[in-house]
C-alpha positions as CSV (number, residue, x, y, z in Angstrom):
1,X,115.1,143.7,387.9
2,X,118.7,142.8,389.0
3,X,120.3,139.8,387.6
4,X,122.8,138.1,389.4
5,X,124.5,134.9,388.0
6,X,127.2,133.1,389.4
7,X,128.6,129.5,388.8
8,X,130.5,126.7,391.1
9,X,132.4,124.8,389.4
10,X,131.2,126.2,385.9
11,X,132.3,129.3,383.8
12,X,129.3,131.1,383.1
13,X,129.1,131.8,378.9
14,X,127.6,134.6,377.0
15,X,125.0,132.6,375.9
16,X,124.0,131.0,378.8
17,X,123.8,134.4,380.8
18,X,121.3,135.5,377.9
19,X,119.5,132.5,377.5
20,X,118.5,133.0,381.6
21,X,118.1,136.7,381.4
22,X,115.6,135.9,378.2
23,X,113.6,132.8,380.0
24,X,113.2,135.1,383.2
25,X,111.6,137.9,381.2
26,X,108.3,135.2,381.4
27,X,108.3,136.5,385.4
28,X,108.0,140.0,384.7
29,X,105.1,139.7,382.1
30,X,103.0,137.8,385.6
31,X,104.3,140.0,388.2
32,X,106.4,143.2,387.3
33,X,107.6,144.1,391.5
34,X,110.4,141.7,390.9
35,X,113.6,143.6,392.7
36,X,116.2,141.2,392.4
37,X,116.6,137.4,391.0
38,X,120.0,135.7,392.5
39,X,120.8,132.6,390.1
40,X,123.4,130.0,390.8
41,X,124.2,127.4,388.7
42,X,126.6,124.1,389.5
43,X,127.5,120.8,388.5
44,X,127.5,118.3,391.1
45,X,129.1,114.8,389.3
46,X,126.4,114.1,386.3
47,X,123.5,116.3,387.3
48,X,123.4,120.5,386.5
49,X,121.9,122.0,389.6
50,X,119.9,125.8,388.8
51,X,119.0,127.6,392.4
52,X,116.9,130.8,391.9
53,X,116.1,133.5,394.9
54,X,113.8,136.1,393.6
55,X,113.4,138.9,395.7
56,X,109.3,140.6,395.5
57,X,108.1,143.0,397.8
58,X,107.3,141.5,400.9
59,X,108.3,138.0,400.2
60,X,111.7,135.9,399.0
61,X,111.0,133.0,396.7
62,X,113.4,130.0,396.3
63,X,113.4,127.4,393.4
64,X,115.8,124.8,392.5
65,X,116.2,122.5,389.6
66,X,118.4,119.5,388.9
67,X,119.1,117.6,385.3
68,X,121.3,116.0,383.3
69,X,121.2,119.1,380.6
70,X,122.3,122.7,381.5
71,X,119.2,124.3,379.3
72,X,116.5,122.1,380.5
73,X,117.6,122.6,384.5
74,X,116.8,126.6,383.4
75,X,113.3,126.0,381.9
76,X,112.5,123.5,384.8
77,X,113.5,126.6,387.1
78,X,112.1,129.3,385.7
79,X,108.4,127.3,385.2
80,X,108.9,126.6,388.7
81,X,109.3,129.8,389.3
82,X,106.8,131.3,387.3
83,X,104.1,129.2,389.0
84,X,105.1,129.7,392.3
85,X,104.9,133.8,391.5
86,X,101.8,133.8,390.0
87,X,100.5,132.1,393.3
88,X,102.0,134.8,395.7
89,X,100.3,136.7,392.9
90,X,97.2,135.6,393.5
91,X,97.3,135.2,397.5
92,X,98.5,138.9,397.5
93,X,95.1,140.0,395.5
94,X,93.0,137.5,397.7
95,X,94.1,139.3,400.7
96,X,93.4,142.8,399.7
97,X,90.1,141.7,398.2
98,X,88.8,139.9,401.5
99,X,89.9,142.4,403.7
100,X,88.3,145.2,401.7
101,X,85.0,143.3,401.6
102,X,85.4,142.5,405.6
103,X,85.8,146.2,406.3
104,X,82.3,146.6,403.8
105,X,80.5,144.4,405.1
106,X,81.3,145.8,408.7
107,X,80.4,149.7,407.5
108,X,76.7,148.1,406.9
């Protein structure tokens, strides 16, 4: 998985690059084609705004996140994320199941 952070109008710390690198290790553990995850972070007045592109085989998946706190935008985004991969997840083994039953169900 390629990590790719970059901030507008932010410096991006140490410690924030490992706690995002850390909290997207969750996405792996569901669904381990994940090619590339494009993360950027900005401040916009009072409100810390996370975009995530996560690049999966066949498919791109966009999140975004907006709150007061750095930390909590992160965990926002990468739940958001998580539960939107596990559904491609799922649709993805739906889709190979039903069509392998269609093409049984036609051999009869």
């Amino acid at each position: 998985m390629n990590l790719h952070l970059t901030g507008h109008h932010l410096q991006i710390t140490p410690a924030i690059r490992e706690y995002v690198a850390n909290k997207l290790q969750r996405i792996t553990h569901h669904f381990d084609h994940v090619i590339d995850v494009n993360v950027i972070m900005s401040i916009e007045k009072l409100n810390q705004k996370v975009e995530a592109s996560v690049h999966v085989r066949g498919k791109d998946i966009f999140c975004e996140s907006i709150d007061s706190d750095m930390y909590a935008a992160i965990d926002i985004l990468v739940d958001k994320l998580d539960r939107t991969i596990v559904k491609h997840k799922e649709k993805n083994l739906d889709q190979r199941h039903d069509g392998a039953s269609i093409k049984h169900q036609d051999a009869e």
